[in-house]
C-alpha positions as CSV (number, residue, x, y, z in Angstrom):
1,X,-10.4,-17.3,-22.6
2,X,-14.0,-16.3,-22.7
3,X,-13.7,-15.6,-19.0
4,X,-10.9,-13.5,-19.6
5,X,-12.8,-11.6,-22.1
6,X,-15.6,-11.4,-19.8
7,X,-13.5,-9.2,-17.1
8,X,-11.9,-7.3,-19.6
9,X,-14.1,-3.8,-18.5
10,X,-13.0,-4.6,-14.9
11,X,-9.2,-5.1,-15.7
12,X,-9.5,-1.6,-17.7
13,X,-10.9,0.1,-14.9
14,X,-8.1,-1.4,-12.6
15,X,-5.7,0.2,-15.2
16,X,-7.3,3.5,-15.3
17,X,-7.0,3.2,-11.6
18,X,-3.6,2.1,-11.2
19,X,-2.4,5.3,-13.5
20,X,-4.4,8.2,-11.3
21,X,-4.4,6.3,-7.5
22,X,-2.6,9.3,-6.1
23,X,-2.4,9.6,-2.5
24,X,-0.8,6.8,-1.2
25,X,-2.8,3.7,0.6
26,X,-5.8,6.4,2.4
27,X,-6.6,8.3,-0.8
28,X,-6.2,4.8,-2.7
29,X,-9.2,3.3,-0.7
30,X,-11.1,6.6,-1.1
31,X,-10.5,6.2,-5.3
32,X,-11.7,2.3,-4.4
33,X,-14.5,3.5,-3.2
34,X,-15.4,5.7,-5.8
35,X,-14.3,3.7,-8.7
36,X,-15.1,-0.2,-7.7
37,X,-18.3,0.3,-5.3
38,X,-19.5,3.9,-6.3
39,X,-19.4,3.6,-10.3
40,X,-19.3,0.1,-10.8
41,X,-20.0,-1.7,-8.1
42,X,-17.8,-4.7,-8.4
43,X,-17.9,-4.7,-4.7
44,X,-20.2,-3.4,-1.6
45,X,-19.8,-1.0,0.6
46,X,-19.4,-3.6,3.5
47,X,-16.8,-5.8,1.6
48,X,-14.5,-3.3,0.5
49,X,-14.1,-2.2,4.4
50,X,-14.2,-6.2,5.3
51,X,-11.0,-6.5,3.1
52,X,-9.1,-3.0,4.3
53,X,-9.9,-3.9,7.8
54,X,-8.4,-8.1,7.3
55,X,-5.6,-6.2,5.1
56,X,-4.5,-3.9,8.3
57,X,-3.9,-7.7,9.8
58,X,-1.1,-8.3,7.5
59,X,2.6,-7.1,6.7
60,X,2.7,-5.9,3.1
61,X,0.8,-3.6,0.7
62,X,-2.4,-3.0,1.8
63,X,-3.9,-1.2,-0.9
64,X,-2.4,-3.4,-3.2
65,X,-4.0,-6.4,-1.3
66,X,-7.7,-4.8,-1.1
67,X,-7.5,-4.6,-5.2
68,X,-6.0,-8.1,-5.5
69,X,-9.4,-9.2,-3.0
70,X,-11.8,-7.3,-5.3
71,X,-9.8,-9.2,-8.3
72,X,-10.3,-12.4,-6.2
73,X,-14.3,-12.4,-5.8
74,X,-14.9,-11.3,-9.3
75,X,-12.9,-13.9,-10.9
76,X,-10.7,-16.5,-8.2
77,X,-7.0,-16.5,-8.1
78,X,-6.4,-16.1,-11.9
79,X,-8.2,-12.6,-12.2
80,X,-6.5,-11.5,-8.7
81,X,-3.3,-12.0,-10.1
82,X,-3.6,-10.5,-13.5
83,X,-5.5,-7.5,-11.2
84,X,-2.0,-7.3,-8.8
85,X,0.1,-7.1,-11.9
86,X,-2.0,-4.4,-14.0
87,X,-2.3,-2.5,-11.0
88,X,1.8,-2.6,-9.7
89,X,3.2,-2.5,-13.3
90,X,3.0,1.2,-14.3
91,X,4.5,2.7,-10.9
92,X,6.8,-0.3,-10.9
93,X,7.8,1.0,-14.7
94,X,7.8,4.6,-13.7
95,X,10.0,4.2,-10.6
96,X,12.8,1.9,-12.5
97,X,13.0,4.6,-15.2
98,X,13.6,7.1,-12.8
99,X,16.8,5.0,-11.7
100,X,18.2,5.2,-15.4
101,X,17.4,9.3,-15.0
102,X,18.2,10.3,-11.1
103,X,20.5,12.9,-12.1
104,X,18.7,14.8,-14.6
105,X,15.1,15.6,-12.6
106,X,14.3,18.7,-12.0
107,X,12.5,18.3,-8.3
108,X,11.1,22.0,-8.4
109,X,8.8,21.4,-11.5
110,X,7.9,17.5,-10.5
111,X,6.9,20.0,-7.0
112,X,4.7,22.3,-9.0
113,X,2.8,20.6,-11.3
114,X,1.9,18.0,-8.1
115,X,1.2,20.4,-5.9
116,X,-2.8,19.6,-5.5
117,X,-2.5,15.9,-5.3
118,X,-2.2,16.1,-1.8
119,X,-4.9,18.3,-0.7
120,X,-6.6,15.6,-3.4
121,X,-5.7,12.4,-1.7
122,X,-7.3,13.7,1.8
123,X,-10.5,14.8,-0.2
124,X,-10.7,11.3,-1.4
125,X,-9.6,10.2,1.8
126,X,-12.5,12.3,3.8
127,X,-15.1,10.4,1.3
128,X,-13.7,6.8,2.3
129,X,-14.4,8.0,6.1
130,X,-17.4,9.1,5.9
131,X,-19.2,6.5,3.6
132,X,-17.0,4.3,6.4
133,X,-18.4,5.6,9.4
134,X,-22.0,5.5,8.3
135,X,-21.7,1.5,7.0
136,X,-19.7,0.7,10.7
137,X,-20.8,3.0,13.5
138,X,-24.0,2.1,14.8
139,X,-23.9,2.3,18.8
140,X,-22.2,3.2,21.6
141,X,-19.1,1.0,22.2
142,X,-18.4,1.4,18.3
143,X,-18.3,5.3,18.5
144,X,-15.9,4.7,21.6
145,X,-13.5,2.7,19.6
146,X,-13.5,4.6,16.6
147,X,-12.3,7.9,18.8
148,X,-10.0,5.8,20.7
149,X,-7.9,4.5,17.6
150,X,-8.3,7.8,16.0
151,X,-6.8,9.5,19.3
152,X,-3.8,6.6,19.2
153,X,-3.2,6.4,15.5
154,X,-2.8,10.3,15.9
155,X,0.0,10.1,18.7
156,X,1.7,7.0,16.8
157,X,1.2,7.4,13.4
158,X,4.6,6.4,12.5
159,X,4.7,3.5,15.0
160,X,4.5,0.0,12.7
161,X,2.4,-2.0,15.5
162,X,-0.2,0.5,16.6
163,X,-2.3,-0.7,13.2
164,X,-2.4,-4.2,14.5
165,X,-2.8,-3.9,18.1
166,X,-5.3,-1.6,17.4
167,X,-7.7,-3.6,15.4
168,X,-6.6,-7.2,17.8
169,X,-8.5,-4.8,20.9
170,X,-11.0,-3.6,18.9
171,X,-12.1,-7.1,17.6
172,X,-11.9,-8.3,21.6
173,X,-13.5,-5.3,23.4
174,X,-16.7,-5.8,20.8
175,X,-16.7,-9.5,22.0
176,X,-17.6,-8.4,25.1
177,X,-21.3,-8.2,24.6
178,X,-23.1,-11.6,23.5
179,X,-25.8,-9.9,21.8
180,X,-24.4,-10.0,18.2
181,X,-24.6,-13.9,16.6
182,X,-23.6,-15.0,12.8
183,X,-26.1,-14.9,9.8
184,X,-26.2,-17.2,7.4
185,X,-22.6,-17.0,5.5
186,X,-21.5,-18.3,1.7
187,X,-19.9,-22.2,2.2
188,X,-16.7,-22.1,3.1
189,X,-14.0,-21.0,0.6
190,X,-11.2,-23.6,0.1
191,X,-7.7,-22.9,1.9
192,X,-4.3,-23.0,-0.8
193,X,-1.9,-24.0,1.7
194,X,0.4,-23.8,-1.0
195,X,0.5,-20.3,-0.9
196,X,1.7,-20.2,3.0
197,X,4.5,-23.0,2.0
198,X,6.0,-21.2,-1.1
199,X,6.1,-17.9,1.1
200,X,7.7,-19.7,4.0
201,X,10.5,-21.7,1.6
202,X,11.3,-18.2,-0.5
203,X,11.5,-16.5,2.9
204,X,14.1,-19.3,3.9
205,X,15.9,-20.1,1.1
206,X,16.3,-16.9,-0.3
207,X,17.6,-15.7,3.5
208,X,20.2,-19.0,3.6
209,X,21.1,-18.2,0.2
210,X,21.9,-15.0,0.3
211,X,24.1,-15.4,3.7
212,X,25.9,-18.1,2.1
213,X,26.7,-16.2,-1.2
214,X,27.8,-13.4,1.3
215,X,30.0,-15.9,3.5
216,X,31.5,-17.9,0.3
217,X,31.9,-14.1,-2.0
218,X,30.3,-16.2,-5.1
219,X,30.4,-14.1,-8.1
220,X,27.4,-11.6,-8.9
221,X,25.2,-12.4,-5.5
222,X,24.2,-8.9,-5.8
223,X,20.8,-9.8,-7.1
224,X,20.2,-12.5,-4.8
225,X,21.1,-10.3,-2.1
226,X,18.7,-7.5,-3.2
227,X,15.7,-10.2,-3.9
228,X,16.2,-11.2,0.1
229,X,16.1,-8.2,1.7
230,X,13.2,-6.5,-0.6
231,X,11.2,-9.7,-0.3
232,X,11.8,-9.8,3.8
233,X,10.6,-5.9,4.0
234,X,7.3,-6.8,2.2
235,X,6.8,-9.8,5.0
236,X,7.7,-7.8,7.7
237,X,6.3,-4.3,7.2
238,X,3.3,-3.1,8.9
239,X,2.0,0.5,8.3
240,X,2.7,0.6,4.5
241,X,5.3,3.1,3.1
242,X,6.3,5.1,6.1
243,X,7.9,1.9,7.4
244,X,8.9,0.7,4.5
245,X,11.6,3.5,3.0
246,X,13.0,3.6,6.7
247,X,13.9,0.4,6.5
248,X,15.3,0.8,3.2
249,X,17.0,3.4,4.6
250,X,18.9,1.4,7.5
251,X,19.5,-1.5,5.6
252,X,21.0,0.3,2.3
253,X,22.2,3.6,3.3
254,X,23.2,3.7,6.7
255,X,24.2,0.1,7.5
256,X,26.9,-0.2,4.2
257,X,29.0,2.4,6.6
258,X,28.8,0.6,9.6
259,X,32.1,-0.4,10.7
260,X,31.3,-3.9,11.4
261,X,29.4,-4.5,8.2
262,X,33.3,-3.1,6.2
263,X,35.1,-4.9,8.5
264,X,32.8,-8.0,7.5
265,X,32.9,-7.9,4.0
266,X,36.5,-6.3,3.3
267,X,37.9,-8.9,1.6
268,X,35.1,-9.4,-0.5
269,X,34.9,-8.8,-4.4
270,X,31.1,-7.7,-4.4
271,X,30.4,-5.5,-1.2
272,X,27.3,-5.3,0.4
273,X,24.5,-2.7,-1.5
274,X,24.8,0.7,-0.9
275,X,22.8,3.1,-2.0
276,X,23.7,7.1,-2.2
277,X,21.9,9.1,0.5
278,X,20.9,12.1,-2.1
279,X,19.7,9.8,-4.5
280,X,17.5,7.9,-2.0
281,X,16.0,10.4,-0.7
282,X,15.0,12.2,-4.0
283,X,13.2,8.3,-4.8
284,X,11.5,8.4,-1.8
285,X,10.0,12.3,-2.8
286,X,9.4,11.3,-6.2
287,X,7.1,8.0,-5.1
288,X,4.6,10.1,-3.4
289,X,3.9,12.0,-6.9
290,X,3.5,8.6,-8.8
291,X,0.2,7.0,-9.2
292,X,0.3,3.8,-8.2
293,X,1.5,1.6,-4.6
294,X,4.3,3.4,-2.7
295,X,5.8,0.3,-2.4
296,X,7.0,1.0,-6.2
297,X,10.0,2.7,-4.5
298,X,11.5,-1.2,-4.3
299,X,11.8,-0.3,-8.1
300,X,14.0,2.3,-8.4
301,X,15.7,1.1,-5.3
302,X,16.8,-2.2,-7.2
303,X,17.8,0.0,-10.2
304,X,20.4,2.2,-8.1
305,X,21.8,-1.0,-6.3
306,X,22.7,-2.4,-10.0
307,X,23.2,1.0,-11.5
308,X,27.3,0.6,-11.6
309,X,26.9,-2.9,-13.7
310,X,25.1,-1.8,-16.5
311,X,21.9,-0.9,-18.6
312,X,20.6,-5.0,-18.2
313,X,21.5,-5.8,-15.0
314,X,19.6,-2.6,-14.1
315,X,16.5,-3.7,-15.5
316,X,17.2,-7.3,-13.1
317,X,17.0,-5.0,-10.5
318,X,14.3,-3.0,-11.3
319,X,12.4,-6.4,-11.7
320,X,13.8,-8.1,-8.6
321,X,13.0,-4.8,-7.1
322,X,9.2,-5.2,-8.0
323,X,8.4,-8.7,-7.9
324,X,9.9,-9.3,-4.7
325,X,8.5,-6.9,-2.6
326,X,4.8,-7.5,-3.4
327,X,5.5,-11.4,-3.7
328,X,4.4,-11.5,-0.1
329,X,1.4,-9.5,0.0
330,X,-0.3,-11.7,-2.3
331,X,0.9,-15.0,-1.0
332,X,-0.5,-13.9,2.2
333,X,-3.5,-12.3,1.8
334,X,-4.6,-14.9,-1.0
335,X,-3.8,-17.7,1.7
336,X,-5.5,-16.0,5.0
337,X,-8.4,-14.2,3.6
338,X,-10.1,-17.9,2.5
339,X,-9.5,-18.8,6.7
340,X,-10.9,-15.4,7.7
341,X,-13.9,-15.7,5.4
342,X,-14.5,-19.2,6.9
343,X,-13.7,-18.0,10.8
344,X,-16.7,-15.2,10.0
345,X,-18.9,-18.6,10.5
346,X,-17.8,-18.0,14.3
347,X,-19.6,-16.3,16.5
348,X,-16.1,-14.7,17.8
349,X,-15.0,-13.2,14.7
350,X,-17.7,-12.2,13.5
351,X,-18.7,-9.9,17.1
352,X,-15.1,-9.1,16.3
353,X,-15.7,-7.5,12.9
354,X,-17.6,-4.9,14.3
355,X,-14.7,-3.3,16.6
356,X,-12.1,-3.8,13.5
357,X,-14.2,-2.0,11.1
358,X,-14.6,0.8,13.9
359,X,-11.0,0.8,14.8
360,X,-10.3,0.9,11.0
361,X,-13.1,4.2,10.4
362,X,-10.8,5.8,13.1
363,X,-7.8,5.1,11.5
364,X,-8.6,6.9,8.1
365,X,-10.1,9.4,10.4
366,X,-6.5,10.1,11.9
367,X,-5.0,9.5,8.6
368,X,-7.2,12.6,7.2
369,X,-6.2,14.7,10.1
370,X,-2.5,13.3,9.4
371,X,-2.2,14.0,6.0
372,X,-3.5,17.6,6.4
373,X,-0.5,18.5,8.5
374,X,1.7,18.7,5.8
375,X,-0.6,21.2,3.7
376,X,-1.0,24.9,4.2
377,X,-4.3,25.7,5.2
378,X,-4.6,28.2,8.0
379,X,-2.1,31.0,6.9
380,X,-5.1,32.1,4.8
381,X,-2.6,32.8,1.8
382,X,-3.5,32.3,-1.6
383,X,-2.7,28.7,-1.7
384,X,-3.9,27.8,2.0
385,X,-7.4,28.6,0.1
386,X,-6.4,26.9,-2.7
387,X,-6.0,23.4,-0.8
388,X,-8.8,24.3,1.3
389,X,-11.1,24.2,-2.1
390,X,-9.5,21.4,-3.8
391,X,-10.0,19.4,-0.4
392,X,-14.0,20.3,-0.1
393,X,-14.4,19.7,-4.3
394,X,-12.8,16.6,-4.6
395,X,-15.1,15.2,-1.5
396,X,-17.8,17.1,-3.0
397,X,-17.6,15.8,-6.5
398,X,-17.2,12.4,-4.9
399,X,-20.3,12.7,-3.2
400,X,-23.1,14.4,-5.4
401,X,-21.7,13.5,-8.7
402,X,-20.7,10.8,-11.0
403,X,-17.6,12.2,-12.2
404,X,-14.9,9.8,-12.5
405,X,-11.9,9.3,-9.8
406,X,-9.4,9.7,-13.1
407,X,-11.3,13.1,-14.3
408,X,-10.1,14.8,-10.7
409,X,-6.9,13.9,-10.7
410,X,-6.3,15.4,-14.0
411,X,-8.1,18.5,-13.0
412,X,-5.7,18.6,-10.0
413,X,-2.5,18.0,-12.2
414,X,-3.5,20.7,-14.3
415,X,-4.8,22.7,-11.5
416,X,-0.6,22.7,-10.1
417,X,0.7,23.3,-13.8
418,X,-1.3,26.3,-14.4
419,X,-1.2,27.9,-10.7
């Protein structure tokens, strides 16, 4: 208990930060930055980009995993955990009320008031990169890498594997050179292998179970069906959101009409999920205006695929929805990182951190560049110079000041309500 209390300012800022992380994963590391290293330094500068460039290894939530590392160093696996769920509860709440309320938002004032939090996310984003790219690129072969990725992540942004690959090349081309050995490193960390067996055996049972529920028509397998296929997106998903709601689209949307799939489950009392094209795609608007992980969208999701049973069973799929598709991101990244921080002992990894942190600078590099595609800035119209200044203050506040991550976002919310 006295522990608990002792983190109790940390688990206060993680709330703070879970109800103004705007942006997506990029800005997310950017407010990381600020907030956790900046402010109150709960973390360096080197092991916040150690844990987004290990995180970019693995399927799942990535800025949901960096916060559940910081969680993990300050306090072990108790405070990571009660870190994962401050942080995913209020978009997971947020998202699952929006399933009970789908047909009465308004999408042109939601539009308005968030107008700024764009041009906000790739201000924090631009301050992520550049305290990045000062802490990882030092010489030659690193400045190579980090415009190669940044080039690549560019022409496949939207590509799943390209976040991977990248970093598996970068690690290899820096182990190239001999020159670069291991300093003295902290005593290895010990491995819960539990944590890779409980993700394997949900992975399995809950795929068996769900077939066989489908094959035998048992009564109300709807939720057992939902809690497979949300928990198999957050294994399988590399590249965060923008893979994510496609697949959600595929498997809810367009597969329920596939002629196979009705001729399949015909003669079944509980079809398969289907979810209403309109009504998905307004979820997956309304997730980039909510603070929080995108991955939140499994939320609302599990609300509309138990909306026609009732208020309760709702709120089982809104849960389902939540728990199942960040279950896998912390069973893997609190079972790998104690291997990687023991494999840094090795003279390959660790000449291979060098290239991943360089591949990862490039990334948010790209993702800046990315994200500013969307945003009018060169019609040199009132609002063009509107983003444009809300871009250069948030990196400047960032930068030169010590005003807090959650101060900007309000002045940015406020900023779209008045304009």
């Amino acid at each position: 208990m006295k522990a608990l209390i002792r983190h109790i300012p940390f688990l206060r800022a993680v709330f703070l930060h879970s109800i103004t992380a705007f942006g997506g994963p990029q800005g997310h590391f950017g407010m990381v930055m600020k907030t956790f290293v900046k402010e109150r330094k709960d973390v360096t500068e080197k092991e916040v980009l150690d844990y987004n460039s290990f995180c970019q290894l693995l399927p799942g939530a990535s800025s949901t995993q960096v916060l559940t590392l910081i969680g993990y160093k300050r306090g072990g696996i108790p405070l990571a955990i009660l870190s994962l769920l401050i942080w995913i509860s209020p978009a997971c709440i947020i998202m699952g009320a929006f399933s009970f309320f789908i047909n009465i938002i308004n999408p042109a004032v939601s539009e308005q008031i968030f107008r700024f939090i764009q041009p906000m996310a790739v201000g924090f984003l631009a301050f992520a990169a550049q305290k990045s790219f000062h802490l990882a690129i030092k010489n030659t072969i690193t400045w190579v890498i980090m415009i190669v990725s940044c080039i690549a992540t560019v022409l496949l942004f939207k590509t799943p594997w390209v976040f991977p690959i990248l970093i598996i090349a970068g690690g290899f081309v820096t182990n190239l050179s001999d020159k670069r050995i291991p300093e003295k490193y902290d005593r290895p960390k010990k491995i819960k292998w539990a944590n890779i067996w409980l993700f394997a055996s949900i992975f399995f049972v809950a795929g068996v179970g769900s077939e066989l529920a489908r094959k035998y028509d048992l009564p109300h397998r709807r939720p057992l069906n939902l809690f497979e296929n949300t928990y198999r997106f957050g294994s399988l998903v590399f590249g965060g959101g923008q893979v994510l709601i496609p697949m959600m689209f595929e498997q809810w949307v367009e597969r329920p009409k596939n002629e196979r799939v009705i001729l399949k489950n015909q003669d079944k009392k509980e079809g398969v999920i289907e979810i209403y094209r309109d009504e998905f795609y307004t979820g997956a608007g309304i997730v980039r205006a909510v603070p929080g992980p995108v991955f939140s969208i499994a939320s609302y999701m599990g609300g509309l695929a138990m909306k026609d049973k009732g208020f309760w069973w709702q709120c089982l799929g809104i849960t389902l929805g939540g728990i199942a598709i960040f279950l896998p991101s912390a069973l893997l990244v609190l079972f790998f990182y104690p291997i990687w921080h023991n494999l840094q002992r090795y003279v390959i990894v660790f000449r291979s951190i060098e290239g991943i942190n360089a591949v990862v600078v490039g990334i948010m590099i790209s993702s800046t560049l990315y994200m500013m595609r969307d945003i009018s800035l060169i019609n040199m119209q009132t609002i063009s110079i509107a983003n444009i200044a809300v871009i250069v203050g948030t990196w400047f506040i960032l930068s030169y000041t010590k005003i807090s991550s959650p101060f900007i976002v309000i002045a940015c919310l406020l900023l779209g309500w008045m304009w």
